[in-house]
C-alpha positions in Angstrom: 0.0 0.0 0.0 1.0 3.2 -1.0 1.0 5.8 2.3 0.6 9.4 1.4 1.5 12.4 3.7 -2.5 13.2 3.5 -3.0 10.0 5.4 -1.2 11.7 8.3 -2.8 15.5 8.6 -5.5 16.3 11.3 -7.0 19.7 12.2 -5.6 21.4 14.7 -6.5 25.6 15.9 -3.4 27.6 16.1 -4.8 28.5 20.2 -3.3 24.6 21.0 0.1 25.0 19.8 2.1 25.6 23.7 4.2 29.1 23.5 5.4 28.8 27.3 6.3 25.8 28.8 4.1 24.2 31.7 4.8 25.7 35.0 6.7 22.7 36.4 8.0 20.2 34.3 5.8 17.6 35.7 2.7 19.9 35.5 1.6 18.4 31.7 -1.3 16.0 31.1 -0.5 12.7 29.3 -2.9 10.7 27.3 -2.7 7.2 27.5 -3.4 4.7 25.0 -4.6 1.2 26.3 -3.2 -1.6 24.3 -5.5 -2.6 21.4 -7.6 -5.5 21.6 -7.3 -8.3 19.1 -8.4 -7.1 15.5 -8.7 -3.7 16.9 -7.6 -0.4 15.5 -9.2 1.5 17.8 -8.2 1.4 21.7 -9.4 2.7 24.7 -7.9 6.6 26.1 -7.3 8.0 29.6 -6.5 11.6 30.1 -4.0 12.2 32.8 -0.8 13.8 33.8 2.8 13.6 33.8 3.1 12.8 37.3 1.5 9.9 37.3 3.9 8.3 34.5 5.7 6.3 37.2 1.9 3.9 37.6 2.2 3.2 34.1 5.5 1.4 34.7 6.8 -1.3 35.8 9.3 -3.0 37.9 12.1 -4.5 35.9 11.4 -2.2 33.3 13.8 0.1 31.2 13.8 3.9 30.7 15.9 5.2 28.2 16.3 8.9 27.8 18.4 10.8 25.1 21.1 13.2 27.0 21.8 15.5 24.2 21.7 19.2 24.6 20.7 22.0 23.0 23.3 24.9 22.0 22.6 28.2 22.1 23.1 28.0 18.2 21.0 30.6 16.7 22.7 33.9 15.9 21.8 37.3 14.2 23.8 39.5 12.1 24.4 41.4 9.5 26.4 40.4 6.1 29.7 42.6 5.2 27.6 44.2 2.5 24.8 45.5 5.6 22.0 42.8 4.9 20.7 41.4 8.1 21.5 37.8 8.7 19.9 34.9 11.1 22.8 31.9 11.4 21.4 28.6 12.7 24.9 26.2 13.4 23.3 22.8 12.5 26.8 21.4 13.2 30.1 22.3 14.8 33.0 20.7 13.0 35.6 21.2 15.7 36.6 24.4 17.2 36.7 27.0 15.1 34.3 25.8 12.0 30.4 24.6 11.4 28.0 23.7 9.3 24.5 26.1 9.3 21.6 27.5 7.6 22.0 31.2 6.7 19.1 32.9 6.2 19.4 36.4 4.3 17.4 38.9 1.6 20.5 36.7 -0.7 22.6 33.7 0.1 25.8 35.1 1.0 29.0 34.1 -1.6 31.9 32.4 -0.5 34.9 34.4 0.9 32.2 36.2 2.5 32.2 37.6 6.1 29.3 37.2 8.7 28.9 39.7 11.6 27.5 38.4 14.7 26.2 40.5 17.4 28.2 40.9 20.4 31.0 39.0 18.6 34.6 40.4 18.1 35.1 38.1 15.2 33.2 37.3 12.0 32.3 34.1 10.3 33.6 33.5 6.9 31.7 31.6 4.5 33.7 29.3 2.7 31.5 27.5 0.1 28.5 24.7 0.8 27.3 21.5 1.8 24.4 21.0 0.0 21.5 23.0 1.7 24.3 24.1 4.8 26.8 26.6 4.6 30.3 25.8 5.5 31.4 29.2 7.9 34.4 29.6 9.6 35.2 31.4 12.4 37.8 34.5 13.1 39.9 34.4 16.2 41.1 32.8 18.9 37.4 32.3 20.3 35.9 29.0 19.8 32.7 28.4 18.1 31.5 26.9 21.4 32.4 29.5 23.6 30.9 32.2 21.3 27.7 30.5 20.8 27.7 29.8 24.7 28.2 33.7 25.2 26.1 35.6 22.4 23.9 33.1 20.9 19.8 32.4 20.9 18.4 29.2 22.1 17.2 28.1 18.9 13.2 27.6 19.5 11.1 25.7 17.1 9.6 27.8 14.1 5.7 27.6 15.3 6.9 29.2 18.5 5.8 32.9 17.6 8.1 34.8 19.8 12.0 35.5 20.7 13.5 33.5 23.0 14.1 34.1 26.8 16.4 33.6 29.3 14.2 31.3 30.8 14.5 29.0 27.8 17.9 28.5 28.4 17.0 26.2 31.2 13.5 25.3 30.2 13.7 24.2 26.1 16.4 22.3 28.0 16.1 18.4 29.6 17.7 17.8 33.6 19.9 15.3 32.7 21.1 17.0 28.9 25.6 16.8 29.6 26.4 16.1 25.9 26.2 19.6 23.8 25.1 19.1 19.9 21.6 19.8 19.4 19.6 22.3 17.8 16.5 20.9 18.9 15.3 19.4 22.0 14.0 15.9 22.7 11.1 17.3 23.7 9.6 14.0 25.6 12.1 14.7 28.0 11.3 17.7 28.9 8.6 16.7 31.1 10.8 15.0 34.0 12.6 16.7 36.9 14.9 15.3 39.7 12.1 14.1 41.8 10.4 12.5 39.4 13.4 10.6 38.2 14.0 9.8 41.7 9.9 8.3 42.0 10.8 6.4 38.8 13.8 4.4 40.0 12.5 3.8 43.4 10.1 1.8 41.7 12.5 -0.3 40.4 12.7 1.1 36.8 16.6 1.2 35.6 17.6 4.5 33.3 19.7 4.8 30.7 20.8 7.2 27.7 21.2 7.4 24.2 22.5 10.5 22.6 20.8 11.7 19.2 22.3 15.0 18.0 18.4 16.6 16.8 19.2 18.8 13.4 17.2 21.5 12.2 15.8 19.1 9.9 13.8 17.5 12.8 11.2 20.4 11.3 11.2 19.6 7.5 7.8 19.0 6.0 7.4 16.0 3.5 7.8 18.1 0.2 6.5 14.6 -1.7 2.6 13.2 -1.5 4.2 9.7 -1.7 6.2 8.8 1.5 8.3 6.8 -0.1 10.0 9.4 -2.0 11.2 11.6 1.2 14.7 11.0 2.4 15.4 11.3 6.0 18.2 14.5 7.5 20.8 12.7 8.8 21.4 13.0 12.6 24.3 11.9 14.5 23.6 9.2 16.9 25.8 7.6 20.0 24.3 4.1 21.8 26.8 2.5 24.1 28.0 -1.2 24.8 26.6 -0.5 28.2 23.3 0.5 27.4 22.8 -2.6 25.0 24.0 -4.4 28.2 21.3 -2.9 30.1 18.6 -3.7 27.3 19.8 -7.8 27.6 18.9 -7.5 30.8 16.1 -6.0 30.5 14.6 -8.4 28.0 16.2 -11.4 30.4 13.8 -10.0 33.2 10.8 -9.8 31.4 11.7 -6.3 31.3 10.2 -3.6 28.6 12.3 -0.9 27.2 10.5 2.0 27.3 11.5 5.0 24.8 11.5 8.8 26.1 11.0 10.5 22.9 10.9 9.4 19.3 14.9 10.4 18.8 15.3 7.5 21.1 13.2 5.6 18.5 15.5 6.5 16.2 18.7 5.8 17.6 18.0 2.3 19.2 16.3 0.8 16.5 19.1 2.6 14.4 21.3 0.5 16.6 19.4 -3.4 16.2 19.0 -2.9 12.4 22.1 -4.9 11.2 21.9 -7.4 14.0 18.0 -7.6 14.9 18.9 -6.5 18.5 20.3 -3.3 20.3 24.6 -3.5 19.2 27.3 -0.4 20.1 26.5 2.2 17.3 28.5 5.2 16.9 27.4 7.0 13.5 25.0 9.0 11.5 21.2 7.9 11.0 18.7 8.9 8.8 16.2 5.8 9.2 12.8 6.7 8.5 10.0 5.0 10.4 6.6 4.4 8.9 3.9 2.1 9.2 5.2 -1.6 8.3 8.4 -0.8 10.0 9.7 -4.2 12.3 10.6 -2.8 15.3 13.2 -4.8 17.2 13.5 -3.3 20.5 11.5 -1.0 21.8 8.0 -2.0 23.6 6.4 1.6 24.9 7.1 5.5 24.3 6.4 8.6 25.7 6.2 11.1 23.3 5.0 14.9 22.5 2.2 15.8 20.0 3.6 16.0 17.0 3.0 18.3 13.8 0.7 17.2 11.1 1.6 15.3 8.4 5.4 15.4 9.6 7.6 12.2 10.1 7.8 12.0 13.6 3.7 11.7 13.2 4.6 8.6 10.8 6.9 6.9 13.6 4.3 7.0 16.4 1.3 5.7 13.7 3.7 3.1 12.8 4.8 2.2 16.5 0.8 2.9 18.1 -1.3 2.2 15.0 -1.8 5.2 12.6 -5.9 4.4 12.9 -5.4 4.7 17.0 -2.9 7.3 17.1 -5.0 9.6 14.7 -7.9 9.4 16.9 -5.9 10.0 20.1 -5.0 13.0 18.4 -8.7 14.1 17.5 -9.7 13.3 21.5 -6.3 15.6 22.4 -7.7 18.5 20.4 -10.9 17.8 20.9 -9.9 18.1 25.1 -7.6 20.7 24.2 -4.0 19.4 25.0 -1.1 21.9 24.3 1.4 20.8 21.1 4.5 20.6 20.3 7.6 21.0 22.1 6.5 23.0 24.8 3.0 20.8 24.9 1.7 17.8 26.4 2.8 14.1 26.3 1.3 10.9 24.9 1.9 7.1 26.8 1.8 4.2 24.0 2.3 0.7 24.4 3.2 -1.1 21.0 0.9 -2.5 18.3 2.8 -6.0 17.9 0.7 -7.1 15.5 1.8 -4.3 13.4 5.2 -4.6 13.2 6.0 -8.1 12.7 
């Protein structure tokens, strides 16, 4: 069969896509989707909340989070000629040089020089990468320490206003320690230290993956026919000890529980050569859609998700696109929040789908 990106829009009023975060971390509803019955497509829903995740799992099971963190990556400017500028570093390429989107009245040429505000040193463009820019910068100053100093928090595009301080920390997870994103995993926005605490008390195990999220996270489908999109490609660690962890797990009678769809991505990135969770250390651009096998991962916890996009396509594929759509028509329906800064969905696994 054929899947179109039509078969993955919904409705949804501008008023439910979140501007602010929640005003704890823990203070967003969830929706939880019951496991389908046989030769179901349709399951039961429960509205709840965040705090109560911890009921919905299990001792023995396995919580895996993804500890990337967002740079401050997003910088404005002006070009040497006096055009203004917006820089967004997709990708640093060690300490002085990056990949990034440069968005301007013209492309800028090559040889060119990029003024940031409230740097001493410019960028120089020195040709591109496809889509990306390849800019280099002046100086002594690192990229990193620049960004850290005078750069934005890059916030998603239907997020209608500038970023503040208080995204710094917020658009930001607890436990992010390994810098690279662009983009937050927004699942794991939801938990704080107590929480985290409540959740291993139970007997759950953590552990981390780290998915570097591009820019690209954002991209619409620019084909009707699925089939013909290609995937971004994001930069994905999973460790020996982590797949140790999963063994276990699955020993135990264990689930593995995904926090986010990037950790989606980059464990079943990880089993696709061997059928189970092996050390990856690499770039991914596996696409998930309905049909997909999926070879390790039993439950997620993910945000709402933008119509017709791809992350919609790797929940219908992992919840069932017929249940997931009509979770979605209940969330606006009750008015849940969207998006990054919105509220969460629970989903056990259609089986039965995915071989």
């Amino acid at each position: 069969m054929t899947l179109r990106r039509s078969d993955f829009e919904y409705e949804l009023p501008p008023g439910l896509i979140a501007q602010e975060p929640a005003a704890q971390r823990t203070a967003s509803r969830m929706l939880c989707l019951d496991p389908l019955p046989p030769n179901s497509v349709v399951g039961g829903l429960r509205d709840g909340w965040i705090a109560e995740f911890p009921q919905h799992l299990r001792d023995g099971d396995l919580l895996v989070f993804n500890d990337t963190r967002v740079v401050p990556a997003r910088l404005l400017g002006e070009k040497d000629t006096g055009g203004r500028i917006e820089i967004l570093i997709e990708r640093q390429r060690g300490p002085h040089e990056a990949l990034a989107q440069v968005r301007a009245s013209k492309p800028p040429r090559a040889g060119g020089r990029l003024r940031v505000h409230g740097a001493d040193a410019a960028l120089v463009v020195e040709g591109r990468e496809g889509e990306f820019f390849r800019l280099r910068l002046e100086g002594e100053e690192t990229l990193g320490a620049m960004l850290e100093r005078v750069g934005h928090m890059p916030l998603p595009p239907y997020i209608d206003r500038a970023d503040a301080p208080a995204d710094r920390e917020r658009y930001q997870t607890v436990f992010a320690r390994t810098p690279g994103a662009v983009a937050a995993p927004t699942a794991g926005l939801h938990f704080d230290e107590a929480l985290l605490a409540t959740i291993r008390a139970r007997g759950v195990e953590t552990g981390f993956v780290t998915l570097h999220v591009g820019a690209g996270t954002f991209q619409p489908l620019r084909t009707e026919n699925v089939a013909e999109h290609r995937m971004h490609r994001e930069r994905v660690s999973v460790g020996a000890g982590l797949c140790g962890q999963i063994r276990r797990t699955r020993a135990r009678g264990g689930r593995i529980v995904a926090v986010g769809t990037t950790v989606v991505r980059s464990l079943e990135s990880a089993a696709l050569a061997a059928g189970e969770c092996q050390p990856f250390d690499g770039e991914t651009e596996l696409f998930i859609t309905p049909g997909f096998r999926f070879r390790v991962v039993d439950a997620l916890l993910t945000n709402f998700h933008l119509p017709g996009s791809t992350l919609l396509m790797l929940v219908c594929a992992f919840g069932g696109r017929e249940a997931v759509l009509a979770a979605y028509a209940h969330a606006v329906r009750e008015r849940y929040r969207f998006f990054s800064y919105g509220d969460a969905m629970f989903i056990p696994r259609r089986h039965d789908l995915s071989g």
